[in-house]
C-alpha positions as CSV (number, residue, x, y, z in Angstrom):
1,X,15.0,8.6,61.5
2,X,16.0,5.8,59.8
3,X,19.1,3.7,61.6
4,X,20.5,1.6,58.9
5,X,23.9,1.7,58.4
6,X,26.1,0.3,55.4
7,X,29.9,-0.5,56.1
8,X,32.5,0.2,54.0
9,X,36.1,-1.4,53.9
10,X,37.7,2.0,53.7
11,X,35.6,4.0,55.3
12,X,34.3,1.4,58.4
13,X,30.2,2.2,58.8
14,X,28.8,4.8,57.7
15,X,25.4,5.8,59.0
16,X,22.4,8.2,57.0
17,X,19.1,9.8,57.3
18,X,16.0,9.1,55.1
19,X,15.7,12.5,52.9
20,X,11.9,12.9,50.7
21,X,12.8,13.6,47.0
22,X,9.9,15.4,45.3
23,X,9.1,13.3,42.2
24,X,6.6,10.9,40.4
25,X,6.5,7.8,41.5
26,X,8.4,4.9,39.1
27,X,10.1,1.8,38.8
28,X,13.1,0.7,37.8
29,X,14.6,-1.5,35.1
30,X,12.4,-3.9,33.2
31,X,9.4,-2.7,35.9
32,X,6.6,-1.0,34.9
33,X,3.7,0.5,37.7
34,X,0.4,-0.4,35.4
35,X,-1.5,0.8,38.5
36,X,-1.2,4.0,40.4
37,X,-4.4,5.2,42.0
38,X,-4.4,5.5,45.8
39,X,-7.4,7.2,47.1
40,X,-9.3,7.5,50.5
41,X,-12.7,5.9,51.2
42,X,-14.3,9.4,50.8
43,X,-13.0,9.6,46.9
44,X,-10.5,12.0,47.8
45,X,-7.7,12.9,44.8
46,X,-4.8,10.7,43.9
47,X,-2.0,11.0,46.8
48,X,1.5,11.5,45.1
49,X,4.5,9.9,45.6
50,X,7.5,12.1,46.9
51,X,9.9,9.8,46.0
52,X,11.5,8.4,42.7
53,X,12.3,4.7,43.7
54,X,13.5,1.4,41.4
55,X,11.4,-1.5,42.2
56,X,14.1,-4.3,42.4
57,X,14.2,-7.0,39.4
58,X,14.8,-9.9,41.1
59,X,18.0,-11.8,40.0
60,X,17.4,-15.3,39.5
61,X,14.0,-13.7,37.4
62,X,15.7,-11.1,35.5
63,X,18.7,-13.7,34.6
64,X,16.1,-16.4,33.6
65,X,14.2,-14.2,31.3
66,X,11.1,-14.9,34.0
67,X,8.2,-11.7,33.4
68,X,5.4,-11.3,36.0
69,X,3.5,-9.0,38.1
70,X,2.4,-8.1,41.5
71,X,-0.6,-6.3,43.5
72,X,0.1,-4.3,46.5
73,X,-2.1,-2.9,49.3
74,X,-1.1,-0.3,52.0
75,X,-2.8,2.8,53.7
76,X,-0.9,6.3,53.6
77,X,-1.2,7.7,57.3
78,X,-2.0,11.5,57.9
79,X,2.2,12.0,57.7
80,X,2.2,10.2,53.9
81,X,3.8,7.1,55.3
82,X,2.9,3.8,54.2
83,X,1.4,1.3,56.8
84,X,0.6,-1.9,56.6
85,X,1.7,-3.4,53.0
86,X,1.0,-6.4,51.8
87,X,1.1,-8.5,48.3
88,X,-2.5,-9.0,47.6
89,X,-1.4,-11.5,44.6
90,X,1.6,-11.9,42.6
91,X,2.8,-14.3,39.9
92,X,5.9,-15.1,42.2
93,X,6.9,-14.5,45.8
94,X,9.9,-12.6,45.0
95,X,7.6,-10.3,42.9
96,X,5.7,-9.9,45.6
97,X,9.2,-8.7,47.9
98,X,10.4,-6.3,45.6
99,X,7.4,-4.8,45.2
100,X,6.5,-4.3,48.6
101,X,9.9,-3.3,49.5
102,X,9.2,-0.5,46.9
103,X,6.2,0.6,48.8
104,X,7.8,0.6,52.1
105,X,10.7,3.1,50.7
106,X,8.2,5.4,49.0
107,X,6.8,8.5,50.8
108,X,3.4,10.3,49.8
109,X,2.2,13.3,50.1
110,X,-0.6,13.7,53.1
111,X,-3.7,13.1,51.9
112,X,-6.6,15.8,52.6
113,X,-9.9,16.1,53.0
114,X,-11.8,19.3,53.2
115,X,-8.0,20.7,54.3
116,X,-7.4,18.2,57.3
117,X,-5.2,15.0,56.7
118,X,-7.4,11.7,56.1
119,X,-5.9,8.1,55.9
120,X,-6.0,6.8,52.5
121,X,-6.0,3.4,51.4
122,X,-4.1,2.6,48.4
123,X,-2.6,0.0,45.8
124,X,0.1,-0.5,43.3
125,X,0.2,-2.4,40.7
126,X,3.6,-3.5,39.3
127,X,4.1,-5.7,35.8
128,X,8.1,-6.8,35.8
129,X,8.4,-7.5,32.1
130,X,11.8,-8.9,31.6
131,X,14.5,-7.5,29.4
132,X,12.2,-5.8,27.0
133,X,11.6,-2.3,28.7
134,X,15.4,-2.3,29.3
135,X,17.3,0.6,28.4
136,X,20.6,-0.3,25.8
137,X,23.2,0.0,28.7
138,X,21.0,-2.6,31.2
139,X,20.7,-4.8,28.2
140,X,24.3,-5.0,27.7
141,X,25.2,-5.7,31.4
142,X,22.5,-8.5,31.7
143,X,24.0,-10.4,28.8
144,X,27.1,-9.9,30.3
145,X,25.8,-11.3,33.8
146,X,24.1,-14.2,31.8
147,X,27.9,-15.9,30.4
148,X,29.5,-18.2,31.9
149,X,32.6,-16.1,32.7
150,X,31.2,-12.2,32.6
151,X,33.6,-9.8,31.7
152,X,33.2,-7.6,35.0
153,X,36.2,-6.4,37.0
154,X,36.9,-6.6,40.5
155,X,37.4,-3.9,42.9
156,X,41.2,-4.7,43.2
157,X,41.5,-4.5,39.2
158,X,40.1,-0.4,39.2
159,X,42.4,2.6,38.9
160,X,41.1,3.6,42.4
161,X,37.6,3.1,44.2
162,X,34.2,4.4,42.6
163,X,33.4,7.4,44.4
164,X,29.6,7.4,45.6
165,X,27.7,10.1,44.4
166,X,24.5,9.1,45.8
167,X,24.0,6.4,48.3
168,X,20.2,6.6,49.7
169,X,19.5,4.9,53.4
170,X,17.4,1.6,53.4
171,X,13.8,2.1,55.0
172,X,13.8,-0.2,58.0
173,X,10.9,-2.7,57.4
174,X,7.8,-2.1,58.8
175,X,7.3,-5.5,60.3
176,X,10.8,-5.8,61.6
177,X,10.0,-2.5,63.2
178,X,7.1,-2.8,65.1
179,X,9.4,-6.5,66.7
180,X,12.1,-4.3,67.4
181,X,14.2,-6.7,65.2
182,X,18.4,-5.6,64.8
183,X,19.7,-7.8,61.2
184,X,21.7,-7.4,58.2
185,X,21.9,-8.0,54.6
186,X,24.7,-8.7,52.3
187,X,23.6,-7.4,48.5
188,X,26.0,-7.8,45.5
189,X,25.6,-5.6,42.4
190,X,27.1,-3.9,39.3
191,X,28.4,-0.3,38.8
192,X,28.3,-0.1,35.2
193,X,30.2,2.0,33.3
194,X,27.8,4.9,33.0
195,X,27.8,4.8,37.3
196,X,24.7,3.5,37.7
197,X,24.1,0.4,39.8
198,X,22.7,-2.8,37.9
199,X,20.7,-5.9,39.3
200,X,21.2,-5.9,42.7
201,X,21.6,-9.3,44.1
202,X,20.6,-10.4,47.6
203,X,23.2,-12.6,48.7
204,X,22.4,-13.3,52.5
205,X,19.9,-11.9,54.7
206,X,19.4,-12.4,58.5
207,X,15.5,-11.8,58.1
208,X,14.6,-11.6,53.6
209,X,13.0,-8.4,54.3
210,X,16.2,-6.5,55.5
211,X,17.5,-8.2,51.9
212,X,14.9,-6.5,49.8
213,X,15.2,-3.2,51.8
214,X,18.7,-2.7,51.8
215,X,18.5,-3.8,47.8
216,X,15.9,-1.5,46.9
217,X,18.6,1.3,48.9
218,X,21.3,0.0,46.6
219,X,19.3,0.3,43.4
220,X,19.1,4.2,43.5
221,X,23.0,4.7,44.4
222,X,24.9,6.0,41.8
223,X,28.7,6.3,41.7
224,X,31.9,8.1,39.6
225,X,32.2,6.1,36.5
226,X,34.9,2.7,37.5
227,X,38.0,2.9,35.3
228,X,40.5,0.4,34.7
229,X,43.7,2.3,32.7
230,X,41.8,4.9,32.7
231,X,39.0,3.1,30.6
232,X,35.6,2.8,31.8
233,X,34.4,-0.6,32.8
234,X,32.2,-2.2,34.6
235,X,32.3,-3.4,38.2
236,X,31.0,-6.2,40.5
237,X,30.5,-4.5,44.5
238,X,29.6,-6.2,47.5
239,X,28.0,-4.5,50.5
240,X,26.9,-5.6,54.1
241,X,24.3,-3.4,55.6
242,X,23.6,-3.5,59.0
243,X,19.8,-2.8,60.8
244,X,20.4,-1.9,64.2
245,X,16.6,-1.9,66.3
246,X,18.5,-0.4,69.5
247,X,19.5,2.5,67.6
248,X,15.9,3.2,66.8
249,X,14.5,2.7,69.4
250,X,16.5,5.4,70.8
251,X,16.1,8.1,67.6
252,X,12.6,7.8,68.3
């Protein structure tokens, strides 16, 4: 069960559980997976992901332009968890973050082997190529982000709140787990005006891995389009989310 919690100024904290969405595993804007071939040491079939996830562009990159790639290693355990990721090269550090913090929110399902589950290990390959596999809307809120004085509205200019329509629950980091570490994260982002989320932004973190995981959370969100008389704009939202290891520690 996962025990991260995300407060919200109307609504105070407001705590969920980790649900598996069937799907093919992808990434998100400007993030490409050039490499997706997980298999066990006895050649068994490709494992699937059972989970759609955005790999998180990180901000500074994404706003300088900056393309680059990451590696990633992990094993899928007989439940189609994965253990143990690591970065075994990237181009930049915080390539290396997002991607694992992908990983880490993914699921799989269990690998078998003459029909009883086997450990598999497994690797991801990830190429962040900048603005050019951006869709028309992500371009047009980057150049917005990139002035000097975007043209994104504030909560308190909105008609009313953006209702969330889907807000998934940040994996608790594997690491941070096993220590039995309780942090939080602060992440800034846009809703654009389609009600997608855009470019999260990690704006503090008590450990940088509760930042990545609650950003790669916040990536999948999705909201009711923001309106401002009754047009739809853009908006700029702030979140804390808070990663409590007592909690856990009782759920399991």
């Amino acid at each position: 069960m996962n025990t991260s919690s995300i407060l919200n100024s109307r609504l105070g904290v407001i705590a969920f559980v980790g649900i598996a969405l069937t799907s093919s595993v992808w990434a998100g804007p400007g993030t490409t997976i050039d490499k997706a071939n997980p298999r066990t040491s006895t050649d068994s079939p490709m494992a699937e992901a059972r989970r759609a996830i955005n790999a998180v562009y990180p901000y500074d990159l994404i706003i300088q332009g900056k393309a680059g790639w990451a590696e990633t290693s992990f094993v899928i355990d007989y439940a189609g968890r994965p253990l143990f990721t690591t970065a075994s090269g990237a181009s930049d550090p915080a390539f290396a973050k997002a991607a694992i913090a992908m990983v880490e929110a993914n699921e799989f399902a269990t690998i078998k082997k003459n029909k009883r589950a086997v450990m598999a290990s497994a690797n991801l390959h990830f190429n962040f190529s900048g603005e050019s596999t951006l869709d028309p809307e992500a371009r047009r809120v980057l150049a917005e982000l990139r002035k000097a004085q975007p043209e994104i509205c504030s909560l308190a200019e909105l008609d009313e709140r953006p209702k969330a329509l889907r807000q998934d629950s940040p994996v608790y980091p594997r690491a941070l787990k096993d220590d039995g570490l309780t942090g939080q994260a602060e992440v800034e982002f846009v809703v654009g005006a389609d009600g997608r989320v855009y470019f999260p932004r990690i704006i503090s973190a008590s450990q940088e891995d509760f930042g990545w995981a609650a950003a790669a959370a916040i990536a999948q969100w999705r909201f009711q389009a923001p309106t401002r008389n009754g047009k739809k704009v853009d908006v700029r939202m702030t979140v804390p989310v808070l990663f409590d290891a007592r909690k856990l520690a009782a759920a399991d």
